[in-house]
ZADO-1210 file (C-alpha; in nm, 4 decimals, padded with zeros to 6 digits):
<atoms>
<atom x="-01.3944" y="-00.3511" z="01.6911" code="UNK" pos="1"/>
<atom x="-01.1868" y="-00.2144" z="01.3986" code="UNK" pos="2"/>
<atom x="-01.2878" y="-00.2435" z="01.0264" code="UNK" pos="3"/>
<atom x="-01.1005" y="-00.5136" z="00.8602" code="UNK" pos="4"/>
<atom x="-01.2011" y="-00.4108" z="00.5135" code="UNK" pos="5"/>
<atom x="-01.0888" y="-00.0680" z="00.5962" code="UNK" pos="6"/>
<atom x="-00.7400" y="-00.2252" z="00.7515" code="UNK" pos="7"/>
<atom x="-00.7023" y="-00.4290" z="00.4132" code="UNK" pos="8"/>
<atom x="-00.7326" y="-00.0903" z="00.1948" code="UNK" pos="9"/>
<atom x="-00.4643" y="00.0922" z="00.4444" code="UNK" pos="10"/>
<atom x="-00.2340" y="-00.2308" z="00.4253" code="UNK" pos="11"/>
<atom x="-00.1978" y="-00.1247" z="00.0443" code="UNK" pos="12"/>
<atom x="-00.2503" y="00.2252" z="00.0708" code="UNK" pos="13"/>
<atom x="-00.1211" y="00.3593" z="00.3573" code="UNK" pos="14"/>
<atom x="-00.0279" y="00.7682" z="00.4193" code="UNK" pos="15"/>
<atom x="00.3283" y="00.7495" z="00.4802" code="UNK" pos="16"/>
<atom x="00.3869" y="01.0705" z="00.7413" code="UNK" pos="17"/>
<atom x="00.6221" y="01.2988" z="00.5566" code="UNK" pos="18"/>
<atom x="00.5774" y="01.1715" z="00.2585" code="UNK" pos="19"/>
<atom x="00.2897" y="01.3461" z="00.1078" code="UNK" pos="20"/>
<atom x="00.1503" y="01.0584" z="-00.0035" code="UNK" pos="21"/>
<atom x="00.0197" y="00.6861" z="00.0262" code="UNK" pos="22"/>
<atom x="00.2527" y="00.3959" z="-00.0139" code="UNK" pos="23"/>
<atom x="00.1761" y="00.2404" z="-00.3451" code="UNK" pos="24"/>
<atom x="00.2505" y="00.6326" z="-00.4406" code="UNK" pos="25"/>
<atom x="00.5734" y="00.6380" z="-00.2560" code="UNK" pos="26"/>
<atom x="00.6755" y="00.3078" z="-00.2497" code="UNK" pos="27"/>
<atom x="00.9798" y="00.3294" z="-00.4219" code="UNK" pos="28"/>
<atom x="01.0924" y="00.5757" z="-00.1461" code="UNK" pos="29"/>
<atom x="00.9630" y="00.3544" z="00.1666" code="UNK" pos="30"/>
<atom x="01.2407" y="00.1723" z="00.1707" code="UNK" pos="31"/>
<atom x="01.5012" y="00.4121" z="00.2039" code="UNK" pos="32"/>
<atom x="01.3063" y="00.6369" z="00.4410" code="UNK" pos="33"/>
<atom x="01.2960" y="00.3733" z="00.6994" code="UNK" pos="34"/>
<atom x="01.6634" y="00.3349" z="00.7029" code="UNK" pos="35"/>
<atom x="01.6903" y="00.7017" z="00.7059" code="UNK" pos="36"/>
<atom x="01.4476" y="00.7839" z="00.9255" code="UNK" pos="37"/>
<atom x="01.2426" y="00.5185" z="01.0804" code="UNK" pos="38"/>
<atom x="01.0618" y="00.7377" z="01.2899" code="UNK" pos="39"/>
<atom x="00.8888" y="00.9063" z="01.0116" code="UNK" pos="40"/>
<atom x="00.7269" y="00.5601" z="00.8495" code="UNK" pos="41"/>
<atom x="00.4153" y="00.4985" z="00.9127" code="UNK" pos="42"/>
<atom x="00.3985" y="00.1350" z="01.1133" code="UNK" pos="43"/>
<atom x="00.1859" y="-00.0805" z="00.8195" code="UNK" pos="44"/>
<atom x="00.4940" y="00.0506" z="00.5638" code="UNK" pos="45"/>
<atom x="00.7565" y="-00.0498" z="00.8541" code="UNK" pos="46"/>
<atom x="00.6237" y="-00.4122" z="00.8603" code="UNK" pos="47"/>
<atom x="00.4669" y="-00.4597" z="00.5337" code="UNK" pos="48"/>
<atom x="00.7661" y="-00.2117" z="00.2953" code="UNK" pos="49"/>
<atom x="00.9964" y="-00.1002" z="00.5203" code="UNK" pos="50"/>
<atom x="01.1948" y="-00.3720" z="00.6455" code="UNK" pos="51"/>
<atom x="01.3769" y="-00.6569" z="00.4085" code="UNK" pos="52"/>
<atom x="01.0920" y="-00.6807" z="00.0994" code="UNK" pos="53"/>
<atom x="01.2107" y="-00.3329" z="-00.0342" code="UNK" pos="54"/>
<atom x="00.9775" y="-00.4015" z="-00.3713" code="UNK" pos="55"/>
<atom x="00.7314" y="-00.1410" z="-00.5108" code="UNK" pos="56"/>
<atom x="00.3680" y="-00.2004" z="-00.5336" code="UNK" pos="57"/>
<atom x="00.2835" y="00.1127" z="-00.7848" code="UNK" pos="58"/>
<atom x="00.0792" y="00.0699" z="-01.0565" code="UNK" pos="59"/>
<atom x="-00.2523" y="-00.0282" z="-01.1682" code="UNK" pos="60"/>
<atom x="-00.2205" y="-00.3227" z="-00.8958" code="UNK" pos="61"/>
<atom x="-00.3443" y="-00.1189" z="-00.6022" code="UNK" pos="62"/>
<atom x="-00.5781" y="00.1485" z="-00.7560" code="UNK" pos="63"/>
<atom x="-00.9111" y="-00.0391" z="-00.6129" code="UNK" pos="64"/>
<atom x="-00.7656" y="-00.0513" z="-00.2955" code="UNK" pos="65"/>
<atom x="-00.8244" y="-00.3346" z="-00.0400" code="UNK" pos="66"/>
<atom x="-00.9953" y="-00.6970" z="-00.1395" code="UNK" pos="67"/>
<atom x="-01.1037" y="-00.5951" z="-00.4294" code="UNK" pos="68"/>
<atom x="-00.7309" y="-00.5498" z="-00.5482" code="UNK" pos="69"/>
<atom x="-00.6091" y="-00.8750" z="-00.3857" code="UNK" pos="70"/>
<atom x="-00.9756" y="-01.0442" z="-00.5752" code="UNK" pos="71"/>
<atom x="-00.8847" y="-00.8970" z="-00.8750" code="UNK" pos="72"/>
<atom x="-00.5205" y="-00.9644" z="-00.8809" code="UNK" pos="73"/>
<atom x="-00.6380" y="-01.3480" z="-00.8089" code="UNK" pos="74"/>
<atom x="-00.9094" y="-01.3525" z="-01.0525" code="UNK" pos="75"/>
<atom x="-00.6505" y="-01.2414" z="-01.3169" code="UNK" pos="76"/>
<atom x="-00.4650" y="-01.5040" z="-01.2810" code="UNK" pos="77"/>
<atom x="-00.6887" y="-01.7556" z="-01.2451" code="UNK" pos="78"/>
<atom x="-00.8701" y="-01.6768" z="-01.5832" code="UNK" pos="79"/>
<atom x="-00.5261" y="-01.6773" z="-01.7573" code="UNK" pos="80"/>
<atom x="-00.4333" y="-01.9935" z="-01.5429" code="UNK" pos="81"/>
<atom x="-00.8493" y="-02.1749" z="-01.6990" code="UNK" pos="82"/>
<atom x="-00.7425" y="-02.0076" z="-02.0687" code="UNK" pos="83"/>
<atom x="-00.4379" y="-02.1634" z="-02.1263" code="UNK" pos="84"/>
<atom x="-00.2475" y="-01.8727" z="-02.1516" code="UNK" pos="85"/>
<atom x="00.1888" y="-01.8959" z="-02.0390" code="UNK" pos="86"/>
<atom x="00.2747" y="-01.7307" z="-01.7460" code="UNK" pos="87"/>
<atom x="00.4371" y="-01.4702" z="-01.9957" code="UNK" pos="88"/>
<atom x="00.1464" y="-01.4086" z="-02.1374" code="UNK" pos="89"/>
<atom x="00.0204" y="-01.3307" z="-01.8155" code="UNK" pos="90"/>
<atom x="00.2776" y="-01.0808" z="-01.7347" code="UNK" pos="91"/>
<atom x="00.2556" y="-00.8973" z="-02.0296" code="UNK" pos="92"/>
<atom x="-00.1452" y="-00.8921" z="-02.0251" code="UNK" pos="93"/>
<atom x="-00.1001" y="-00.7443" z="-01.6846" code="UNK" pos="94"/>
<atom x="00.1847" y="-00.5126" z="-01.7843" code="UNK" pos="95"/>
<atom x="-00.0384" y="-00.3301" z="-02.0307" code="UNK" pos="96"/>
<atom x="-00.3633" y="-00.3160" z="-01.8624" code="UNK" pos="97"/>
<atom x="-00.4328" y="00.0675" z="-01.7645" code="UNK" pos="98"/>
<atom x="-00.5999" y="00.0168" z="-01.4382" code="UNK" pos="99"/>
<atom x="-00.7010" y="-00.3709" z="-01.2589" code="UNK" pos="100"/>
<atom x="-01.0459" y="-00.4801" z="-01.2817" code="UNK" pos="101"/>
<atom x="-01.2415" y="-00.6503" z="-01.0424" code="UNK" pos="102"/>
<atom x="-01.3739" y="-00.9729" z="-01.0681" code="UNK" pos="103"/>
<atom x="-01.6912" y="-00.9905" z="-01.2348" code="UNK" pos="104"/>
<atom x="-02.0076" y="-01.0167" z="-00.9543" code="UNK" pos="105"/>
<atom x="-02.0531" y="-01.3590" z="-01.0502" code="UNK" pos="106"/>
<atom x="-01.7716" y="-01.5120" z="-00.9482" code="UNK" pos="107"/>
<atom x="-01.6189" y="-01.6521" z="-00.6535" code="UNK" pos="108"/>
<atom x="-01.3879" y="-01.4400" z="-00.6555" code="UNK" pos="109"/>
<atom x="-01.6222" y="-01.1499" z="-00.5875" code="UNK" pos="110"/>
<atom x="-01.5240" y="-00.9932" z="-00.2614" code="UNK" pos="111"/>
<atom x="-01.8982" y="-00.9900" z="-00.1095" code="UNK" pos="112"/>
<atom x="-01.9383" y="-01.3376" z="-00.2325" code="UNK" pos="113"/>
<atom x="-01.7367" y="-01.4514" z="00.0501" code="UNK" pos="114"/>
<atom x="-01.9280" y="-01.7044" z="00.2428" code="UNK" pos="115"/>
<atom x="-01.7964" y="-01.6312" z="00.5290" code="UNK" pos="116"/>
<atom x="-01.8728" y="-01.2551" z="00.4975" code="UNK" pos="117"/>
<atom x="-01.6471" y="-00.9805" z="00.3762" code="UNK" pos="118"/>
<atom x="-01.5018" y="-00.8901" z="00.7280" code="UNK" pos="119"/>
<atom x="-01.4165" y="-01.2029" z="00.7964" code="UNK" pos="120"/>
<atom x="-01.2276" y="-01.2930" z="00.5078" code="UNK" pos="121"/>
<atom x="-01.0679" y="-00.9234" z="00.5141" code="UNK" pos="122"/>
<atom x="-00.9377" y="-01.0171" z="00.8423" code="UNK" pos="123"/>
<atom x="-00.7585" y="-01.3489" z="00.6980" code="UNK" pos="124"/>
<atom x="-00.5853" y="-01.1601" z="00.4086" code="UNK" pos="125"/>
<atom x="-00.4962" y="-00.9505" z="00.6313" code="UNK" pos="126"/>
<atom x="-00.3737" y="-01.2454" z="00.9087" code="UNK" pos="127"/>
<atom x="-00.2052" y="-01.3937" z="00.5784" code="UNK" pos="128"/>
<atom x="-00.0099" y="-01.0553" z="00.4925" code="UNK" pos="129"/>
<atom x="00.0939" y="-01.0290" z="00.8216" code="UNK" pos="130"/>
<atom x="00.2819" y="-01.3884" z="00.8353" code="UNK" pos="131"/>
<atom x="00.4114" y="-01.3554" z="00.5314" code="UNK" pos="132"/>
<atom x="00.5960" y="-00.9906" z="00.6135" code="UNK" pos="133"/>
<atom x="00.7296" y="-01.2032" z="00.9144" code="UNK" pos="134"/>
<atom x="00.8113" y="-01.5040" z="00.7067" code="UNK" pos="135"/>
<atom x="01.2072" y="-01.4440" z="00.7324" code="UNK" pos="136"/>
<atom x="01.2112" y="-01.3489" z="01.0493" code="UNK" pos="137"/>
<atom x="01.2717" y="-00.9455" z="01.0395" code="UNK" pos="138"/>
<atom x="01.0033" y="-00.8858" z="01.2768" code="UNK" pos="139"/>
<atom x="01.1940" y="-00.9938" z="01.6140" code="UNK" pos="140"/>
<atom x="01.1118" y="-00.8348" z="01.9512" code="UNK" pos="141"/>
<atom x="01.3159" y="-00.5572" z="01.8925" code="UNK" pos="142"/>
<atom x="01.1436" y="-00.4523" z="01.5968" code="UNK" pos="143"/>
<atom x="00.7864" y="-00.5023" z="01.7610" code="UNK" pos="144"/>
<atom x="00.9060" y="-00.2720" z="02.0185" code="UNK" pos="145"/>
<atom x="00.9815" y="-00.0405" z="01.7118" code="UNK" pos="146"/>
<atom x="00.6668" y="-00.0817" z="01.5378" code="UNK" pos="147"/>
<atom x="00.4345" y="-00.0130" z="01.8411" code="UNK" pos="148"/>
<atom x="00.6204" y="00.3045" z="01.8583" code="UNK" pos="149"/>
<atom x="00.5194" y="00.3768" z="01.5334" code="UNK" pos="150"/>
<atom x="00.1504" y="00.2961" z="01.5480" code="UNK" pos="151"/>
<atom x="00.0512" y="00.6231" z="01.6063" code="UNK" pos="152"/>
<atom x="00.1720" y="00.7647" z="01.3607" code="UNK" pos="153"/>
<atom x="-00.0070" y="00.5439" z="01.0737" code="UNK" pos="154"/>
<atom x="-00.2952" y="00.6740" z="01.1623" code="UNK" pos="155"/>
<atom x="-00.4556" y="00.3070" z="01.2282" code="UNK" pos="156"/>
<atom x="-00.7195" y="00.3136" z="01.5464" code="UNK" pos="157"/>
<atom x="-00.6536" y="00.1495" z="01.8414" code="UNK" pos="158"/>
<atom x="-00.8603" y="-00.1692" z="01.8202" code="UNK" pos="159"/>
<atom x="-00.6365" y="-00.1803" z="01.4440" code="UNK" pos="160"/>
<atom x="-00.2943" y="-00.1259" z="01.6642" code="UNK" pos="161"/>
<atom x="-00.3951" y="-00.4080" z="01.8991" code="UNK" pos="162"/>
<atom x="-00.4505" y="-00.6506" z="01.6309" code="UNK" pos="163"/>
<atom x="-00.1494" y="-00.5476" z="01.4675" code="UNK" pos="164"/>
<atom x="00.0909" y="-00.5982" z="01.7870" code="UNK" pos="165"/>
<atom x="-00.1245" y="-00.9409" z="01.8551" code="UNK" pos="166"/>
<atom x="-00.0260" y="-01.0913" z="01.4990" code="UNK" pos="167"/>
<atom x="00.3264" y="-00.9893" z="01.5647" code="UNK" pos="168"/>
<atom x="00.3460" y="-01.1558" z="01.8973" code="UNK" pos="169"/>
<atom x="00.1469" y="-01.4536" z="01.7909" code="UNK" pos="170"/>
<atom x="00.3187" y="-01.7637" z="01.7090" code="UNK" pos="171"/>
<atom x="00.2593" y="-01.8180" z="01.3258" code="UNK" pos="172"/>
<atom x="-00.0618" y="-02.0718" z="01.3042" code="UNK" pos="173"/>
<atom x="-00.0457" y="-02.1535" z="00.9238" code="UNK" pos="174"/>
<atom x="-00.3555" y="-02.3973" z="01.0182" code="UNK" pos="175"/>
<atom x="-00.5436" y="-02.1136" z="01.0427" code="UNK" pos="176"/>
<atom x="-00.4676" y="-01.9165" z="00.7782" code="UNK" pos="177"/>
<atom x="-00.5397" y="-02.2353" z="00.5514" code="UNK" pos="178"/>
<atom x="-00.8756" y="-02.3293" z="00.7283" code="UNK" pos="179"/>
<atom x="-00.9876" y="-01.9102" z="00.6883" code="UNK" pos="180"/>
<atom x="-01.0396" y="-02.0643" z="00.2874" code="UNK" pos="181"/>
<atom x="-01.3267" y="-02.1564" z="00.2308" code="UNK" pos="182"/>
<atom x="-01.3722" y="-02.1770" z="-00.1676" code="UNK" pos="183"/>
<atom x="-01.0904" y="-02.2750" z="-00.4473" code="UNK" pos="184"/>
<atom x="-01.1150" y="-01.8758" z="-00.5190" code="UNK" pos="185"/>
<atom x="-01.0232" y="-01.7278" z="-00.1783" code="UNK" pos="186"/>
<atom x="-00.6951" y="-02.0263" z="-00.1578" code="UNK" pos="187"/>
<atom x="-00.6102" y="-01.8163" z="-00.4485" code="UNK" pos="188"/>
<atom x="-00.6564" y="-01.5019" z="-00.3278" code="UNK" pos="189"/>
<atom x="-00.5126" y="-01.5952" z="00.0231" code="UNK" pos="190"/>
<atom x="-00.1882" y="-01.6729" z="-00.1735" code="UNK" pos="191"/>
<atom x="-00.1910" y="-01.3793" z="-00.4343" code="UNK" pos="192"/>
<atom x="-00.2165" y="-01.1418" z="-00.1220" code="UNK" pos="193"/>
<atom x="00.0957" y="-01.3368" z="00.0794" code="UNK" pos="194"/>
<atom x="00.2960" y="-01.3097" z="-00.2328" code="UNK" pos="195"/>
<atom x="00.1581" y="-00.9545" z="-00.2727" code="UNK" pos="196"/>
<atom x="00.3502" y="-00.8777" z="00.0756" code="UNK" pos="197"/>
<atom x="00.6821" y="-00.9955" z="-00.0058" code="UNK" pos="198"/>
<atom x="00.9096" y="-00.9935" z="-00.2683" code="UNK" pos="199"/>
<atom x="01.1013" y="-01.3868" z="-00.2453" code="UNK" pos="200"/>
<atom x="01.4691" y="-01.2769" z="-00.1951" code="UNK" pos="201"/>
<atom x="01.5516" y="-01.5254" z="00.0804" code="UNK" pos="202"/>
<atom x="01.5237" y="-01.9071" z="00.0785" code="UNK" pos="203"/>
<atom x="01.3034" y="-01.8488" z="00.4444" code="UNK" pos="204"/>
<atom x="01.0369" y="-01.5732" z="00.2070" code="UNK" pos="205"/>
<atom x="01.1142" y="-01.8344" z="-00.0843" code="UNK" pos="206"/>
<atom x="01.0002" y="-02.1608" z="00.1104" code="UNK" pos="207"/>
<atom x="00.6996" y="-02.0166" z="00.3272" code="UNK" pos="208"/>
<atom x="00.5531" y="-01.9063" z="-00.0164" code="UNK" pos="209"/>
<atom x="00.5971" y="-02.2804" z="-00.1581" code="UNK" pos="210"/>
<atom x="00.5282" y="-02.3844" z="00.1999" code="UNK" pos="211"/>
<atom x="00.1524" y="-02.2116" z="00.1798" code="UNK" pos="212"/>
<atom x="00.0729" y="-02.3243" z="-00.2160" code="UNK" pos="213"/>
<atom x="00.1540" y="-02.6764" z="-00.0864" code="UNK" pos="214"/>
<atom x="-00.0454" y="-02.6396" z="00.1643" code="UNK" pos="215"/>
<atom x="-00.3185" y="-02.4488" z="00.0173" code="UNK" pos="216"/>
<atom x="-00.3265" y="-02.7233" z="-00.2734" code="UNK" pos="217"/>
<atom x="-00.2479" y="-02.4593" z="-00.5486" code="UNK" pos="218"/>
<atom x="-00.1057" y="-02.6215" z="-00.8956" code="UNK" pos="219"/>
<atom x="00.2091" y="-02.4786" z="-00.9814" code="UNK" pos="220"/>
<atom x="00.1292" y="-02.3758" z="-01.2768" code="UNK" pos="221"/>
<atom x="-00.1227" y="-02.1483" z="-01.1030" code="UNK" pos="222"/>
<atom x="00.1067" y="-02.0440" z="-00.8717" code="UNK" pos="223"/>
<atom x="00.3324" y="-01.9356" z="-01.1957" code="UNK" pos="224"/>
<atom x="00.0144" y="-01.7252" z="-01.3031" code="UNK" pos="225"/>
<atom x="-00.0325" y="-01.5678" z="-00.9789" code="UNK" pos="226"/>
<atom x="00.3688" y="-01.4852" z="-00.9860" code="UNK" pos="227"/>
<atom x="00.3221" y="-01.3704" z="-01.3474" code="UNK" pos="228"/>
<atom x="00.0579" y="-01.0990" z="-01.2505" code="UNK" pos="229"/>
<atom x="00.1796" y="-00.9419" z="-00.9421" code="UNK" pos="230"/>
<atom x="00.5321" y="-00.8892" z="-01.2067" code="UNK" pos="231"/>
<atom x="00.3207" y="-00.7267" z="-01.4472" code="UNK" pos="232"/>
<atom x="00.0666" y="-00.5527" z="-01.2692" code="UNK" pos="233"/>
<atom x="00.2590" y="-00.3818" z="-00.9896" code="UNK" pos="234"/>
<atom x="00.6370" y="-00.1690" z="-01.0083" code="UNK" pos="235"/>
<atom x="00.8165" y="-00.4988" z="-00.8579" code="UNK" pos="236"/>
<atom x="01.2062" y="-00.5118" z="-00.9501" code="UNK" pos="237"/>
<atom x="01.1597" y="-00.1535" z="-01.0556" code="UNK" pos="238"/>
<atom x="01.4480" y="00.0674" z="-00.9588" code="UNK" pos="239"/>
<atom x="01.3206" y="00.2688" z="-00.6508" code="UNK" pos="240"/>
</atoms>
């Protein structure tokens, strides 16, 4: 069995071959490379960067890696969401922080607070990332073919590979993904790491985001917050 915490981290910080670096260092450049040279992405940057999102995650966002980035990207919002603060606010609070916190230890939002355990909820973000990079349909057959080609190059195991092809294959189950929340804080984070994934450009990317917060029972105001922080804390709409 693979590490799902360890999976989460390479999600957002994978080595891109031929890049010299990871991809919330080279993001602005994943995009580009894959159309150039497809062969040379690794196969988390081909589903999660490499494909239609084409938005940069640099920035303080990503620099504690794995749940604790998607918790404290969540627990950002949230706070601003409980303090009254605009959306704005939120964006510029997260513009000007130097590196992303983590939520405090006593807090739901703490990653080993998960009652479920840590594994287990690092495998839904990561079942939640994965939907959401398919959400307007980019990842056909064609491009699984593609991507299982590329597996070996990412450097993820082989249990890792074999969950990855199975979530592409899989018929989405948004059930699941709901149920996987167990607390108010991981619906939050569940959502902050879907919206994480994609950058809304299309009306299908657009409507499975509203689809999920619906679903998840997120206010929109919330939802505004969690919007407001991944702008501010991450390179998103910068130019590549």
């Amino acid at each position: 069995m693979f590490d799902p915490k360890k999976l989460l981290t390479d999600l957002l910080d994978s080595n891109v071959p031929g890049t010299q670096g990871s991809v919330r260092d080279k993001a602005g450049q994943v995009g580009q490379l894959a159309k150039d040279n497809p062969l040379a992405t690794g196969a988390i940057a081909a589903i999660l960067l490499g494909t239609s999102t084409g938005r940069s995650i640099t920035g303080s966002a990503l620099k504690l890696g794995g749940a604790a980035a998607v918790a404290g990207l969540a627990w950002k919002a949230w706070q601003n969401y409980q303090d009254g603060k605009s959306p704005e606010q939120t964006r510029q609070d997260a513009a000007g922080e130097q590196d992303l916190l983590p939520p405090p230890a006593d807090t739901a939002f703490d990653p080993a607070a998960a009652p479920q355990g840590e594994d287990e909820f690092a495998l839904a973000l990561i079942r939640a990332m994965i939907a959401a990079a398919r959400a307007d349909g980019h990842v056909d057959d064609e491009e699984r073919e593609q991507i299982a080609g590329k597996l070996a190059l990412s450097g993820v195991d082989e249990d890792a590979a074999e969950f990855i092809k199975r979530e592409l294959a899989t018929p989405l189950d948004l059930d699941t993904i709901i149920a996987a929340a167990k607390t108010d804080a991981q619906k939050v984070e569940l959502y902050t790491a879907s919206r994480l994934t994609i950058s809304p450009d299309s009306r299908a990317e657009r409507g499975y985001l509203d689809l999920l917060a619906g679903r998840l029972g997120l206010p929109d105001a919330l939802v505004d917050h969690v919007e407001a922080t991944i702008r501010g804390a991450t390179a998103e709409g910068a130019p590549a």
